[in-house]
C-alpha positions, 0 to 999 in steps of 0.5 A: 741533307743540305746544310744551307736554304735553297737558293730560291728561298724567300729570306727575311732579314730579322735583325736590323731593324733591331740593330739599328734601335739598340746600337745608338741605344747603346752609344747613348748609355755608353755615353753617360756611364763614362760622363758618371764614371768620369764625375766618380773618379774626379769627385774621389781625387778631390778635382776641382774646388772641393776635397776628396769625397769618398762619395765618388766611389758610389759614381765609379761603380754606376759607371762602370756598371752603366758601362758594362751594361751599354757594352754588352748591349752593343756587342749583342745587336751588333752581332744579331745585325745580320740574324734572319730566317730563311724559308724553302722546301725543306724547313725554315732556317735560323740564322743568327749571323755566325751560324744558321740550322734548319727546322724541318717541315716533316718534323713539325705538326703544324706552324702559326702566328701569335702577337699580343699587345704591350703597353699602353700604346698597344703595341704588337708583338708577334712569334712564329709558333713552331710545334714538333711532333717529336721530342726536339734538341733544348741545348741545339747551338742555334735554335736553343733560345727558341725553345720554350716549354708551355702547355701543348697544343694537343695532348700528343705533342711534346711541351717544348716548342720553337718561338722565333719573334718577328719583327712586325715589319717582316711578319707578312713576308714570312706568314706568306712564304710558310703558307706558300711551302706547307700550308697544310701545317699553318695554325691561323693566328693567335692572340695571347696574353701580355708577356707570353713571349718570354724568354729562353731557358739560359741558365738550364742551357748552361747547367746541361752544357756544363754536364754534358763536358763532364 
């Protein structure tokens, strides 16, 4: 089995569009929580015209919280920069910037689109839908925060399924390239209620990590 998309795949960038929302997001907040950690320390010390003020203590700790938070921030869309998927003969492929796997075609009863609307603008959100027609891996190292459990298409599928959101910009080019490789596998599209993306099971996945060490 090969370990890497065929190099006539179609690839769609996924995550610089993301990257690049989330990075100066980050700066940002970065920015602020060392001005709000900066006005802690200095209203602690007692600088400038006023006394110590143990209310400052209050400020160190939003700042350094703020500052945790802006961090791990960048550090998450810096890393997802360069996420994509990657659709060929075979299956479509995650990457998610260190390490990539592949879904395969054979092991899936069918493929489709869902979205839904957030906000008040109505904003569309979509996800490829991938249902398996067999039990599939929660804990895989790559495709493990896809995996989402819900009611199943039909009664003879499992509950776990593959969600991989789409950015709106690269919806079109990869519904295009699946329907190109499998079309008999495509589902049509689907509007779902608000929220229905959620998110991935990451404290179960750490739990099952943790048991499968020992």
């Amino acid at each position: 089995m090969s370990t890497s998309p065929s190099p006539t795949a179609t690839v769609v960038p996924t995550g610089r569009r993301a990257a690049r929302r989330m990075i100066p997001l980050g700066i940002v907040l970065a920015t602020i929580s060392a001005l709000v950690l900066f006005g802690g320390m200095a209203m602690t010390a007692g600088l400038g015209d006023g006394g110590p003020n143990p209310k400052g203590i209050g400020g160190i700790v939003i700042g350094l919280f703020m500052g945790f938070v802006s961090v791990m921030s960048l550090v998450t869309a810096w890393s997802a920069r360069n996420s994509s998927v990657s659709v060929d003969h075979m299956g479509l492929w995650v990457g998610n910037g260190k390490a990539q796997n592949v879904i395969p075609w054979q092991s899936l009863a069918g493929v489709g689109l869902h979205w839904s609307k957030v906000g008040k603008r109505g904003v569309k959100v979509y996800s490829i839908e991938l249902c398996p027609s067999a039990p599939v891996d929660r804990d895989d190292p790559v495709l493990w925060p896809l995996v989402r459990e819900e009611e199943p298409l039909h009664p003879t599928l499992p509950r776990l399924r593959y969600r991989l959101p789409v950015p709106a910009s690269s919806r079109v080019a990869l519904v295009a390239a699946i329907q190109q490789q499998v079309p008999q596998l495509w589902l049509g599209e689907t509007e779902r209620e608000a929220g229905y993306m959620g998110v991935p099971d990451r404290k179960g996945h750490r739990e099952r990590m943790r048991g499968s060490s020992r």
